[in-house]
N, C-alpha and C positions, 0 to 999 in steps of 0.2 A: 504494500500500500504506500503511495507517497502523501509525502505531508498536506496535500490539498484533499486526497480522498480523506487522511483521520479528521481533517475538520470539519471537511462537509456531512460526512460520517456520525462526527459528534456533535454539529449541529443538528441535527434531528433528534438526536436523540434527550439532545437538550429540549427540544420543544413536543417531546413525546411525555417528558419527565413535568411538563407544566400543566400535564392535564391531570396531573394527579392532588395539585394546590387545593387547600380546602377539604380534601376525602380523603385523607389518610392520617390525619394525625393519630395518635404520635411519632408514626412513621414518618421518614423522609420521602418527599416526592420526586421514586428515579425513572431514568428513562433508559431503555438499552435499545440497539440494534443490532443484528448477528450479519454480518455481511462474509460471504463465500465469492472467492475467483469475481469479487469486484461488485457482485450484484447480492439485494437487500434479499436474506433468506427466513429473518424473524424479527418480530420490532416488539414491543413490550413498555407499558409503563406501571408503577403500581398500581393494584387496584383499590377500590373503596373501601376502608377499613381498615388499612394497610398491608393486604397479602390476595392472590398469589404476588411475591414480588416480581420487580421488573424486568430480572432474567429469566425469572421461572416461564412468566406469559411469554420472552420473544424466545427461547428455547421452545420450549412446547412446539411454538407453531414454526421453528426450523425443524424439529425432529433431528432425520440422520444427518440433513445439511449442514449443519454446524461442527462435524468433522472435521477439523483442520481450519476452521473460521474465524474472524477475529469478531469479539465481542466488544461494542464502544457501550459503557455504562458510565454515568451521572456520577455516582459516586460509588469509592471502595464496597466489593462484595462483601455482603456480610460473613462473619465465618465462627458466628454462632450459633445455638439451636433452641429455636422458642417455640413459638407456635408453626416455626415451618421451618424446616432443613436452612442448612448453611449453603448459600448458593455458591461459593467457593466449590462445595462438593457436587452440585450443580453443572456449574460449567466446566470441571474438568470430567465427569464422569459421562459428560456431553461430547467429548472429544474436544474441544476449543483448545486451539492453539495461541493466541495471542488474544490480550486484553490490554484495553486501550482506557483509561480511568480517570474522569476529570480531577477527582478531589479523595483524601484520604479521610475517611468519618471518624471524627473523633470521639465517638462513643467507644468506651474504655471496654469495651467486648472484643471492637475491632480494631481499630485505631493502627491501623498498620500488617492485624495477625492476617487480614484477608488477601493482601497482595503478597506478605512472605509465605503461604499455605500455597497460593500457585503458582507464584516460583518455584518453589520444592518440589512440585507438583512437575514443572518442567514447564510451562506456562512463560511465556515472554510475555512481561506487563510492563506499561509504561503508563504515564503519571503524569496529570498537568494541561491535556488538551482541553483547553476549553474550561479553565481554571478557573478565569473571574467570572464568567460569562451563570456556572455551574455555582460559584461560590453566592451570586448573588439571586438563584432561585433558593438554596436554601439557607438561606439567613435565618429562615423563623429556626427551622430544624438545629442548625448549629449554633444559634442564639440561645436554645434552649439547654445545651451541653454544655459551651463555655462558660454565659452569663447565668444558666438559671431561673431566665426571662423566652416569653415569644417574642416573635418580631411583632412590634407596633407601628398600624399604617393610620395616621392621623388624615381624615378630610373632612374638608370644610366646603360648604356650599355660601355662597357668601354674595353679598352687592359688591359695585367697584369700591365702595368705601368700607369694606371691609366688617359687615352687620351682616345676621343671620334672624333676623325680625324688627319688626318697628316697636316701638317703643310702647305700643299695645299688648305687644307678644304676635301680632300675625308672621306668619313663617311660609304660609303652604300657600301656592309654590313659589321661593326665588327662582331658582332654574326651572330649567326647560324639559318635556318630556323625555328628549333624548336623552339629558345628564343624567337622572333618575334614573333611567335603563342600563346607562353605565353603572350606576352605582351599584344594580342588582348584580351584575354581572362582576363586580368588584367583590361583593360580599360572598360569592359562590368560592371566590380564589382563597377565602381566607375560615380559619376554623371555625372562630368566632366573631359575634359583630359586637362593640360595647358601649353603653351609653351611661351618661348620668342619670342619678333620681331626677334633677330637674327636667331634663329632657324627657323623661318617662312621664311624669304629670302632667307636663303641658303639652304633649302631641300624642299622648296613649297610642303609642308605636307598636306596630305586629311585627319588627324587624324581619319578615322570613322573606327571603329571596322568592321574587316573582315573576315571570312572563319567561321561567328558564325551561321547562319540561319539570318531569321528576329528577328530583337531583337529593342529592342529601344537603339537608337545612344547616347552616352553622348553628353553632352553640348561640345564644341572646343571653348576653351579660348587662346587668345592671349593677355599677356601685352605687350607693347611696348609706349612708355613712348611718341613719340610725331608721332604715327599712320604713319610712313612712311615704312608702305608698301604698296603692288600693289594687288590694289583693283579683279586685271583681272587675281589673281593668283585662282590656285584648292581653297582654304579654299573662297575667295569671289566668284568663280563663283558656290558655291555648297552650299552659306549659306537659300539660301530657303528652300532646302531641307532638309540639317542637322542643327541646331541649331547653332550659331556661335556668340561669344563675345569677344567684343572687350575692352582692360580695357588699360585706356591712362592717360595722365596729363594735366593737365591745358594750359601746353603749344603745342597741339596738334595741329595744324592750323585748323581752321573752313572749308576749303577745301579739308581736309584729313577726317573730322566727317562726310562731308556731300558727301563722294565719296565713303566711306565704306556705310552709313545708305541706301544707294541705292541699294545696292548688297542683305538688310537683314540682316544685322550684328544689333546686340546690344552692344550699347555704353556706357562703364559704364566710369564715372570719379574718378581717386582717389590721391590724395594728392601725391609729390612728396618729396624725399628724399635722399640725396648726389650721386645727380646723376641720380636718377633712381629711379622707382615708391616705394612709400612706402609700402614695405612687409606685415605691420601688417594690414594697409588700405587696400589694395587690398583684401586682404582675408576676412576679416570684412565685406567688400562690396560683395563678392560672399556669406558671412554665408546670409547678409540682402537678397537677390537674392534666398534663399531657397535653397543654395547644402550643401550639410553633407558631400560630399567624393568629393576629387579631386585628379588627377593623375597627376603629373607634370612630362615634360620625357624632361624641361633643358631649352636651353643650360647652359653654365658653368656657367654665368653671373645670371642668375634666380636662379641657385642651391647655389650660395655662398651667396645669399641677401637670400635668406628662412632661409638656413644654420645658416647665420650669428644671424638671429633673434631668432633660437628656435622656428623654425614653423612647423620642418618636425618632424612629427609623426611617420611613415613611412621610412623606404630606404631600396629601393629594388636593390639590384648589378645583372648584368648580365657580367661575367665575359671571356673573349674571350681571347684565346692560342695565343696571338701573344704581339708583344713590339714595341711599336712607336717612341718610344723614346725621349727627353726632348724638341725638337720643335716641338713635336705635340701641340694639342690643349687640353689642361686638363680641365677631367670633371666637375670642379667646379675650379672658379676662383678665384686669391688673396682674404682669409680670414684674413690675417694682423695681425697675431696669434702672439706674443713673447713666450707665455706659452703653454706647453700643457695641463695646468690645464684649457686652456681658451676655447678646442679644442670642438665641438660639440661632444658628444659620446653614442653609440647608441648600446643594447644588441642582440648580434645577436639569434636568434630563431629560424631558418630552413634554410639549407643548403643540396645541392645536384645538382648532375652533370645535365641536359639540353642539350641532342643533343650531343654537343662537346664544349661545356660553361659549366658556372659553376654561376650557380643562389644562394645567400644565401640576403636572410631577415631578417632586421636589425631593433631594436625598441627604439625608443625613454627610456630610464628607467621612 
């Protein structure tokens, strides 16, 4: 193979492993392709749930063609044994001759044992194609190994002046239908979707992903620091059915825990902090809870305590043709900045118009 075929190679298999964003937590979402004498013999990405995994499915459908093949996967083989075989033993018991690997998984199961197992194996592996490209689909995944946190995608729907309601509270709708449709299609990619208690009282949101087919629902997180919302709202009369968590503080009344755990909600607890729940805890406590990706859509109050912390990975802007003007409601609340060397700042990286908005994606450096 020359070096144009391992990238084009591993470019798909990068964008096979994307379809797996959102459906497999806690698993990483991989991609593989088995390619034989130059042509694509099995393609594979995780499936929903996290298993079969991503070599299991493009093995499978090579069968015997994978004799002598080279295998391009997302990230190091696992070369442990859980709920499914070590795909290590996998693809050498497949015959595969070379393995081509963007990134080495730092889960301390594997963390290297999967590329030294087929080497030994007699396996030619190499390492590195397709490295940032792979590094930056699983961030949440390796966010959660390093840091102990998911990746967090902060967006905001907003006027040109930067408000997410008039000073009434009207909100629905700044954007446009198109934006909206993105947005479902945003919250499909990620595990979970998160809001504040305020935003929960004031737009009695069903957060579930809509106009996509059947798909599996993310998780619906609400913090709200002492559970005083109405259990008999959309998110509590629908958490049987959709997933639903609840993240509170210590000072929560035992009559708010046990009117929510009624409906189906999950109750998590987590440290409080000037004022209001502690940012780094709370996320800490969803990495322990197994999500890699979470979508937070606010309100102001949620976006200035992540902000504030250096938690948002992520910021996604949905930009809308109109100006609300200084007593609106602005999208992220007192950061209590003196400097602007102190300011959160974030490289933007795609930009383009949406309907009659204007969508641009912003990254953490």
């Amino acid at each position: 193979m020359s070096a144009e075929d391992d990238r084009r190679f591993m470019d798909l298999a990068l964008a096979l492993s994307a379809r797996g964003l959102g459906n497999v937590w806690p698993n990483p979402a991989v991609g593989c392709v088995i390619v034989a004498g130059g042509r694509i013999v099995g393609r594979g990405w995780t499936q929903p749930g996290g298993r079969p995994h991503a070599e299991v499915v493009a093995l499978t459908q090579a069968g015997g063609q994978a004799r002598g093949a080279t295998a391009y996967v997302t990230l190091e083989p696992c070369a442990h044994t859980g709920k499914t075989g070590p795909c290590t033993v996998a693809l050498e018991q497949a015959g595969v001759a070379r393995v081509v690997s963007a990134l080495q998984d730092p889960d301390p199961r594997v963390a290297g044992r999967g590329h030294a197992i087929l080497r030994d194996a007699g396996l030619a592996v190499e390492v590195g194609q397709g490295a940032d490209a792979a590094r930056r689909l699983q961030r949440g995944f390796l966010l959660r190994l390093t840091a102990g946190r998911p990746m967090l995608t902060l967006k905001l729907a907003t006027s040109l002046d930067g408000r997410i309601g008039t000073a009434s509270g009207e909100s629905r709708w700044i954007t446009g239908p198109e934006a909206r449709a993105m947005v479902h299609g945003q919250r499909a990619r990620h595990d979970a979707v998160l809001i504040g208690g305020g935003t929960a009282r004031a737009d009695n949101p069903l957060l579930t992903v809509r106009g996509l087919g059947a798909i599996r629902q993310p998780v619906r997180i609400v913090a709200s620091r002492g559970l005083d919302l109405d259990p008999g709202a959309a998110l509590g009369q629908s958490a049987r059915e959709v997933p639903l968590w609840l993240v509170h503080g210590p000072s929560a009344p035992e009559s708010a825990r046990a009117g929510w755990s009624a409906t189906g909600a999950q109750l998590f607890e987590v440290p409080e902090a000037e004022g209001g729940l502690d940012p780094a805890a709370l996320l800490a406590r969803l990495g322990t809870a197994g999500l890699t990706r979470v979508y937070c859509e606010g309100g102001g109050t949620l976006a200035a305590s992540l902000l504030a912390a250096g938690l948002v990975d992520d910021l996604v802007l949905f930009q809308a043709g109109l100006a609300l003007g200084a007593d609106a409601r602005a999208a992220v609340s007192a950061l209590h900045l003196d400097r602007l060397a102190d300011a959160p700042r974030f490289r933007l990286i795609d930009s383009r118009p949406v309907g009659g908005d204007l969508y641009s994606l912003w990254t953490r450096p």
